[in-house]
N, C-alpha and C positions, 0 to 999 in steps of 0.2 A: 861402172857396172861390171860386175863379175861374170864371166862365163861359163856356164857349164856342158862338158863334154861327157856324151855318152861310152865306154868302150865296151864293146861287142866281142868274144873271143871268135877265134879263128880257128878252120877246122880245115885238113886238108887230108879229100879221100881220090882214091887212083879208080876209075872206073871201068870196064870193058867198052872199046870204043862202039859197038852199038850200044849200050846203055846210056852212055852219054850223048849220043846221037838223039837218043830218043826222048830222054831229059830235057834236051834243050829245047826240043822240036816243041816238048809238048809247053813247058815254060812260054813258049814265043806263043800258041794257041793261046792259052791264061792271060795272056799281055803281061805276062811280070818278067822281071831278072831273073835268071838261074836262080841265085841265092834264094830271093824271093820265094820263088815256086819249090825250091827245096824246105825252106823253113816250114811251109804251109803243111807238106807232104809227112813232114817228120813232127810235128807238131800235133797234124792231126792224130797220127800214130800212135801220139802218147798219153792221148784221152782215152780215160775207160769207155771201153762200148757195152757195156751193161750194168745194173745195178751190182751195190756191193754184197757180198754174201751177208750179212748182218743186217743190212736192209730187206733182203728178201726174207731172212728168217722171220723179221720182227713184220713184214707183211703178210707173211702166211699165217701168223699167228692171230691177226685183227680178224672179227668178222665185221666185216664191212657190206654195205646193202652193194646190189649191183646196179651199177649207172647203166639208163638208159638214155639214151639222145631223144629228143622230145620229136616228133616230125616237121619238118618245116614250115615255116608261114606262109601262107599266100600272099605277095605283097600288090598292092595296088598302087603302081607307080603313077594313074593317071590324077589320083587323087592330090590338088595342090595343098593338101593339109601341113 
């Protein structure tokens, strides 16, 4: 049976010791590893947070109905239906 190994690069940054202080602290909060709590931090950093310009072009250009939310139902939990 053959094994296969993951490798992972490696990065090494020099911090201000309260920043690391404070990295760590909040990692141990999250219950994760440093690394861990870093990868999350920097990862989320790298998703776009808004749509793309080409999407919004091509959304302004639809005319589209406007959605409304219907109002809520009244539920009748006593009912054993």
């Amino acid at each position: 049976m053959a094994a296969y190994t993951r490798t992972v690069p490696q990065a090494t940054i020099y911090l201000p010791e309260a920043v690391a202080n404070d990295v760590r602290k909040r990692a141990m909060q999250a219950g994760k590893s440093l690394s861990a709590y870093i990868v999350e931090i920097l990862d989320r950093e790298r998703r776009p947070t808004e749509w793309p310009e080409e999407f919004r072009r091509l959304y302004a250009a639809c005319s589209l109905p406007e959605v409304v939310d219907p109002p809520p139902e009244d539920l009748d939990l006593t009912d054993p239906r």
